[in-house]
C-alpha positions in Angstrom: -4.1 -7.2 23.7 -4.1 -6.2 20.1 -4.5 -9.0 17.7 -1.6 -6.9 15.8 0.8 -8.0 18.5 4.0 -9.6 17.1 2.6 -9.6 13.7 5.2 -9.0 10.7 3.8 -6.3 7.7 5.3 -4.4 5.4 4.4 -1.2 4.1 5.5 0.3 1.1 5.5 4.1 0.6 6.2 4.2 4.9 8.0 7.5 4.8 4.7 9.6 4.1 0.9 10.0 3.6 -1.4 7.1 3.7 1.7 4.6 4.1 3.3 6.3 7.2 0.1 6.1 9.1 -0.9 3.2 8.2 3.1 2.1 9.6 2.9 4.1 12.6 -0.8 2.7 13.5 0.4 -0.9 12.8 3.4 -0.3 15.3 1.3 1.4 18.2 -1.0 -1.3 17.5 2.0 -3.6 18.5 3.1 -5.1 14.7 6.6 -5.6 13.7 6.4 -3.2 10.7 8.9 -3.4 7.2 8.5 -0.1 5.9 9.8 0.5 2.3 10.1 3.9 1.4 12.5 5.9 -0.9 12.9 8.8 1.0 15.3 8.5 4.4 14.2 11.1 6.2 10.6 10.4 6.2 11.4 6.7 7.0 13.4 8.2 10.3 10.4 10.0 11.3 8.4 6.5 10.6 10.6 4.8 12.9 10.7 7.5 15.4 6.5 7.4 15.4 6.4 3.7 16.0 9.3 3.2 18.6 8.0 6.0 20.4 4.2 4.1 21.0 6.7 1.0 22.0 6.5 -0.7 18.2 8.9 -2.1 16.3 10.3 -1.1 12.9 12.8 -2.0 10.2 13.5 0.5 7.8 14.1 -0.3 4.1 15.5 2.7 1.5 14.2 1.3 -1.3 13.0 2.4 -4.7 10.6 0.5 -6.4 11.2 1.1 -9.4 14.8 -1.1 -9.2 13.2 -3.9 -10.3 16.5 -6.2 -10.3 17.2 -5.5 -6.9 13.6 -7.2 -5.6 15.5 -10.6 -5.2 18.3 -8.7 -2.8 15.2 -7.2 -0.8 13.9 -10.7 -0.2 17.0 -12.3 0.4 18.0 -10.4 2.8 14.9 -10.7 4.8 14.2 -14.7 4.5 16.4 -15.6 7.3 15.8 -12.6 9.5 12.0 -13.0 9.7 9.7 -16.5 9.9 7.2 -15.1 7.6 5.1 -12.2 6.4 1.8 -11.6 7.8 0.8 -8.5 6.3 1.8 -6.8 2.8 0.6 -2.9 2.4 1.1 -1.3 -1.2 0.8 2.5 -0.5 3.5 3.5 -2.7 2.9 6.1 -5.5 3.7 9.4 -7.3 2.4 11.4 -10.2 4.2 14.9 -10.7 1.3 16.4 -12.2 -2.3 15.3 -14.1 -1.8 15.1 -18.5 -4.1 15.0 -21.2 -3.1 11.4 -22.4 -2.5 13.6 -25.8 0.4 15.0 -24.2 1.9 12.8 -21.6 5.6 11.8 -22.6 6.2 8.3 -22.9 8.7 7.9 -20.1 6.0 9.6 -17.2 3.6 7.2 -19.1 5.7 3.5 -18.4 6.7 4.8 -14.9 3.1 5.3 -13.5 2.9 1.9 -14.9 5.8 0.6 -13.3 5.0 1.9 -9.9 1.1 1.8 -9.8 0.8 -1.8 -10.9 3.9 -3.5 -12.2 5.6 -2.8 -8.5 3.2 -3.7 -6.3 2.0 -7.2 -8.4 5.7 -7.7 -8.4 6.6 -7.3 -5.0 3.8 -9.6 -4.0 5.1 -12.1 -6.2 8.8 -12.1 -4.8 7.2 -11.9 -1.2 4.5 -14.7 -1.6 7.3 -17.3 0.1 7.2 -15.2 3.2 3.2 -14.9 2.8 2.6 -18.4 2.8 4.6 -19.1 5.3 2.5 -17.0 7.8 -1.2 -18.2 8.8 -3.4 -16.2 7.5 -1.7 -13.5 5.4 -3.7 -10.2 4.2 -1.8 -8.1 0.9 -3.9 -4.9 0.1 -3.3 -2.7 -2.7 -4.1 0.8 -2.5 -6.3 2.1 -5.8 -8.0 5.7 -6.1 -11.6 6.9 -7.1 -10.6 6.1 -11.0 -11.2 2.1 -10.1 -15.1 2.8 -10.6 -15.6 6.5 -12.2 -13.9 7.6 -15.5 -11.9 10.8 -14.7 -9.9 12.7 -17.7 -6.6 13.9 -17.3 -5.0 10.9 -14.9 -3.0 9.4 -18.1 -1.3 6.1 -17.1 -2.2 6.3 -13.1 -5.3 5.9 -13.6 -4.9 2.9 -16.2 -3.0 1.5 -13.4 -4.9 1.8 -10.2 -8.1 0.9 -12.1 -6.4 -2.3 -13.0 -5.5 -3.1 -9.4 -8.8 -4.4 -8.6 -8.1 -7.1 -11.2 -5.0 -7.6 -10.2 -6.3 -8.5 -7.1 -9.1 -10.6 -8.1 -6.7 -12.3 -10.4 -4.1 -13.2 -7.5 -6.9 -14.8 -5.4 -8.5 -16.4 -8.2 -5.0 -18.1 -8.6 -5.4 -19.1 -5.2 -9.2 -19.8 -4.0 -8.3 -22.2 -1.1 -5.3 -20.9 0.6 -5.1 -18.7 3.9 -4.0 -15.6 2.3 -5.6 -13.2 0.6 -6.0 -10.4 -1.5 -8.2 -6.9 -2.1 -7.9 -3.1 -3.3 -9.0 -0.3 -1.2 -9.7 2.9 -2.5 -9.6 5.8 0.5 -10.8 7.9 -1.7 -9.1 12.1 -1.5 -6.9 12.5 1.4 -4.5 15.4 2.8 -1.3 13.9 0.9 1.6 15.3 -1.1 0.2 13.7 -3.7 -3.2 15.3 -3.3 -1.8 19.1 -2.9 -0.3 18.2 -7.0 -3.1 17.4 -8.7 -5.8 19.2 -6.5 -3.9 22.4 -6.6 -7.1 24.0 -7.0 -8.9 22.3 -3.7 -7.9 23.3 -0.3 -6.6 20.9 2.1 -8.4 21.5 4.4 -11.6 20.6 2.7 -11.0 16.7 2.8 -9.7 14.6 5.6 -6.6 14.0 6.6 -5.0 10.7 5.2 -5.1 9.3 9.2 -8.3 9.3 8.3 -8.7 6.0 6.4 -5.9 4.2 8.4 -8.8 2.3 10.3 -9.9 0.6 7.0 -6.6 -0.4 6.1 -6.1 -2.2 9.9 -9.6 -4.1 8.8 -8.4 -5.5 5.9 -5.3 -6.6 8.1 -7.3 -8.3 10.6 -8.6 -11.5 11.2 -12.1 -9.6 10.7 -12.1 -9.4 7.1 -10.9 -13.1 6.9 -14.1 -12.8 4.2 -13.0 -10.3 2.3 -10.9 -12.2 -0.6 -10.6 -10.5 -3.7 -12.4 -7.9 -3.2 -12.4 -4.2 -4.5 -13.5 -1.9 -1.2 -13.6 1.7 -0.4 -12.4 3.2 2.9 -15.6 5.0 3.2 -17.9 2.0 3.0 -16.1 0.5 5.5 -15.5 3.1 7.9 -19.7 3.4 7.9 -19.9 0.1 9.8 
C-alpha cells in the first residue's frame, strides 16, 4: 500500500507541467490531491488523470495573484478537510526572458508576486491545516538561478533564488515541529514555460517534466523526514 494513501496535498500550478504530474502521480499514488490552478481546462484534464488511476481530486480555479481572496480559499477548505499533509508550489509564468535594463515595472512586481510573495504567502494562510496534520512536507519549486548567475531572468530569477531562503527561514522559525520545509530545483524540463525562454533549444533535447515527479514524491514522504530546510536538486536525488 502506498504510504500516499488518504494523504491530503495541494498542488499549485495543477493544470500543467511539473504541477500536473506531480498531481496526477500523487492521485495514482492514492493522495487526496487540492490542485490550484488558473486555467479550467487543464485542471479538467488533472482531474480526469487522477480519477482515472482511482485518485481523488478537488479542483480549485484560482489565481494567485488575488491575494485578498487567500482567506476565502482557506475558509472554505477548514471544515471540509482535517488537515493538510502535503503543500506543492509549482506555480509560475514568465512571458519572455529581459535585460533587467528593459523589463517594465509591472512584469518586474508580478514575477515577484508569483515566484515568492505567493507561495510564502499561501504557506502562511495554510500553516493551520499543516500543523494540524502529522508530519507535513511544503516544497517550493526554484530553477537553476538558485546556485548559478544567469543574465536575462529579470525578477524570476530574484525570486526563485530567494526561495531557498525562504525556506530555510520558515524552518528556522520552526526547528522542533513535524513539518517542514525545502526547495527543489528540477532543473530544464519539457514545459510551456521552457518552450518561451528556450525558444532556441529543442524539446526534445531535455526530459520531459514527468521526469522529476519522483523527486517531488521524496520530499513528500516520510523518507525525507531529514531533509528540513534544505535547498535540493531533482537530479541529485534521482541519482540515489
Amino acid at each position: 500500500m502506498s504510504e500516499f494513501k488518504d494523504r491530503i496535498i495541494m498542488v499549485t500550478g495543477a493544470s500543467d507541467g511539473i504541477g500536473q504530474q506531480v498531481a496526477a502521480a500523487l492521485g495514482e499514488a492514492g493522495a487526496n490531491v487540492i490542485a490550484l490552478g488558473r486555467n479550467e481546462e487543464g485542471l479538467q484534464q488533472t482531474m480526469e488523470r487522477i480519477e482515472d488511476s482511482g485518485g481523488r481530486c478537488l479542483c480549485v480555479p484560482f489565481d494567485l495573484l488575488d491575494f485578498d481572496n487567500y482567506g476565502k480559499l482557506f475558509l472554505s477548505l477548514k471544515d471540509q478537510i482535517p488537515h493538510l499533509d502535503g503543500l506543492v508550489h509549482c506555480a509560475g509564468s514568465i512571458d519572455r526572458c529581459t535585460p533587467m535594463q528593459y523589463v517594465k515595472s509591472k512584469d518586474f512586481r508580478k514575477m515577484l508576486d508569483i515566484h515568492l510573495t505567493a507561495p510564502n504567502m499561501l504557506t502562511q494562510i495554510m500553516l493551520p491545516l499543516l500543523k494540524r496534520a502529522p508530519a507535513a512536507s511544503i516544497v517550493f519549486t526554484s530553477c537553476d538561478m538558485i546556485k548559478e548567475d544567469q543574465a536575462n531572468w529579470h525578477a524570476y530569477g530574484l525570486a526563485k533564488r530567494a526561495l531557498a531562503y525562504a525556506a530555510s527561514m520558515w524552518q528556522m522559525e520552526s526547528p522542533d515541529k513535524p513539518y517542514r520545509f525545502n526547495t527543489l530545483n528540477p532543473g530544464r524540463v519539457r514545459t510551456a514555460l521552457f518552450k518561451r525562454t528556450f525558444g532556441g533549444e529543442h524539446p526534445k533535447m531535455v526530459p520531459a517534466s514527468s521526469s522529476v515527479v519522483p523527486a517531488y514524491l521524496y520530499l513528500l514522504s516520510d523518507a525525507s523526514k531529514e531533509q528540513r530546510g534544505q535547498s535540493l536538486h531533482a537530479a541529485d536525488l534521482l541519482k540515489d
